[in-house]
N, C-alpha and C positions, 0 to 999 in steps of 0.2 A: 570363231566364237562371237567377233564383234558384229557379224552379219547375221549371224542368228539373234541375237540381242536388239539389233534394229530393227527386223523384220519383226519382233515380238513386242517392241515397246509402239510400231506405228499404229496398230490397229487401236490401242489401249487410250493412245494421243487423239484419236479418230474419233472413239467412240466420246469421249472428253468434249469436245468439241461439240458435239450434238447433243449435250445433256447441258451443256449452257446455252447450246441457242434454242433449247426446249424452254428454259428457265426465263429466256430474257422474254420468249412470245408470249407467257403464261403471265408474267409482270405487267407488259404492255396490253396485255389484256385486261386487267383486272384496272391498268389506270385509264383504260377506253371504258369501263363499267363507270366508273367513277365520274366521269367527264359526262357523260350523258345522264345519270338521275342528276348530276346538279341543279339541272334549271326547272325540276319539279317544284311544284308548289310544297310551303309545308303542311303539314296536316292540321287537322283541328285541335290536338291535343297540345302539339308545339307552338301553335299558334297565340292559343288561349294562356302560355307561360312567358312568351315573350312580351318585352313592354317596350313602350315608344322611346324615341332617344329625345335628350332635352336641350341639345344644343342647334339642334336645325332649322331651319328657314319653317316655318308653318303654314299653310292652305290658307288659312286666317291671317288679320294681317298681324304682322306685328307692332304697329303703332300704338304710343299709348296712350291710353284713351281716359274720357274724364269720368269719373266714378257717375252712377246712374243707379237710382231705387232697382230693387228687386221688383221684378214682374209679379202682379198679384195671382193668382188660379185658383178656382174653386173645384171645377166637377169636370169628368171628363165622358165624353157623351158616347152612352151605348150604340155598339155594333149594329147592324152595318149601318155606318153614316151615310145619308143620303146629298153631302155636299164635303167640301172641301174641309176639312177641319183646321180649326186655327190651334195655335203653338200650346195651348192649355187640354187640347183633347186627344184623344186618342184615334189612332187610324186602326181599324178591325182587319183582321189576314180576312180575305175572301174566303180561304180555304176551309173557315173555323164552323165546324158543327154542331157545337154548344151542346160535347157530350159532355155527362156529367161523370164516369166513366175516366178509370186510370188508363192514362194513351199507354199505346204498347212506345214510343221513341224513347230515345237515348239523346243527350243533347247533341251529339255528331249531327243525327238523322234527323232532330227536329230543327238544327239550324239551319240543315240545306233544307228543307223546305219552308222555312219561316223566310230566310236570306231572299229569295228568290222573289220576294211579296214588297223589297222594301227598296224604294226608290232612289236611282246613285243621287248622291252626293250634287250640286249643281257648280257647274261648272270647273270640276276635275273629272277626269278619265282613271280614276282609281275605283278599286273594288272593294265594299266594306270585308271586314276577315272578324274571324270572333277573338274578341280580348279577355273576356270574363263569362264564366258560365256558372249558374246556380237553377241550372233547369231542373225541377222536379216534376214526374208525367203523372203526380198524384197530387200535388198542392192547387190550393185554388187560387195561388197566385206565384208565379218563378221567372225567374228572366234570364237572358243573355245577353253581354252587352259587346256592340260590336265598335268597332273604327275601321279607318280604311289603310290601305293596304301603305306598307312604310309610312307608316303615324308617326308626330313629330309628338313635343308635348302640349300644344294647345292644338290638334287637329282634331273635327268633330267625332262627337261620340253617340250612339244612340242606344236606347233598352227595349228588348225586345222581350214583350209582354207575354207569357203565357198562363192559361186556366186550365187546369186539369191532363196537360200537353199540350194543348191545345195552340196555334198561332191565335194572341187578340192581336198585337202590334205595336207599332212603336211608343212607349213612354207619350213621347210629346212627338207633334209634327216634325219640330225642327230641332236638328241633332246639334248638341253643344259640345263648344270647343274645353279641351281638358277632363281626363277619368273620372267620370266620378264615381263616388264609394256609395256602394249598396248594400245592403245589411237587412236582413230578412226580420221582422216585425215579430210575428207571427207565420197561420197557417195560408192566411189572406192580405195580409200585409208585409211590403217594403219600404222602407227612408231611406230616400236619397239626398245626397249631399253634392250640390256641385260647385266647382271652383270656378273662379275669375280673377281676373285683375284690377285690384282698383288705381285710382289716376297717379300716373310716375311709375307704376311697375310695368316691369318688362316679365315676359310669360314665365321664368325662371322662378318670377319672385312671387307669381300670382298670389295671391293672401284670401282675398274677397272667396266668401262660400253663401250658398244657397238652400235651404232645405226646402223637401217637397216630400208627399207620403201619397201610393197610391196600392188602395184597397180594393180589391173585388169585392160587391155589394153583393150578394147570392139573391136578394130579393128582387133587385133590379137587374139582374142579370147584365152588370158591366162594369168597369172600372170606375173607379172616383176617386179624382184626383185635389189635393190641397197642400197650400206652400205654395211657394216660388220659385222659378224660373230663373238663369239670371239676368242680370238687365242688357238690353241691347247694346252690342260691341259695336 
């Protein structure tokens, strides 16, 4: 009877056996899936919810610097510009067809092709990533605004101009350090607000703010910029 009972319990012990080493390769698999999309980029949606951290070293320096007037700016000079534009005007996307016409994009689709238009950053090997979106493919004026890729709290920032979907381009030439808050005016206008530091503060504490307002003229068919800038770091 006990030969029969062992001949009956081997197989049962057998089969046992092969339904956990089914289990363990089914696991190992699932943590080899896992191991492998890590090092995917994140998408646009996650991207634009995450926010920079404020305790790390910044691209910018962190010395502190002595308080300096706001930069003046008046107007910002219609597309396509035929020279190099200074930190008051605006850079126009190549791409931009001056329809008048709601774009068929989404802002996913209209940052990869706006992104692609705008100049790295000098002197880091980072990639800008979008931080904030208020793209509308029907307003005559929306923007996105990007930083680069693991942004501190004072790493540059820029806004990325659109008319009707359309890529105009960035805000200003030169991207500034610290988020700043953008807040839709109207159906042609946005106010911006941007921070700084003034003298004795360290980027934590920045205080110092700027405003600037920049309107699509429909008559002149281009942006027009006013306010300030902040002053040079």
């Amino acid at each position: 009877m006990q030969n029969i009972r062992h001949r009956f319990l081997l197989p049962l012990r057998s089969a046992a056996a092969v339904t956990s080493a089914g289990v363990l390769c089914l696991s190992l698999a699932a943590c080899g899936s896992d191991s492998a999309d890590s090092g995917d980029s994140p998408s646009f949606s996650a991207a634009k919810e995450s926010t920079p951290e404020t305790n790390e070293a910044t691209p910018s320096s962190d010395k502190r610097t002595e308080e300096k007037p706001a930069r003046k700016t008046t107007t910002v000079v219609e597309a396509p510009p035929e020279k190099k534009q200074e930190e008051s005007t605006l850079s126009r996307g190549k791409d931009n067809g001056g329809s008048s016409e709601c774009n068929s994009d989404n802002d996913e689709s209209a940052y990869e092709k706006a992104i692609a238009q705008v100049e790295p950053y000098p002197g880091l090997d980072r990639p800008w990533r979008p931080f904030d979106s208020n793209f509308d493919p029907c307003a005559a004026l929306s923007w996105i605004t990007v930083t680069l890729e693991g942004a501190t709290a004072s790493s540059p920032y820029h806004i990325l101009l659109f008319h009707n979907g359309e890529y105009l381009g960035t805000a200003t030439a030169k991207a500034y350090g610290f988020a700043p808050k953008v807040s839709r005016v109207d159906n042609s206008e946005i106010a911006v607000t941007y921070r700084w530091p003034k003298e004795g503060e360290g980027n934590a504490e920045a205080s110092g703010t700027t405003q600037a307002g920049f309107r699509w003229d429909e008559d002149a068919q281009k942006v027009v910029m006013s306010g300030d800038v902040p002053p040079m770091q």
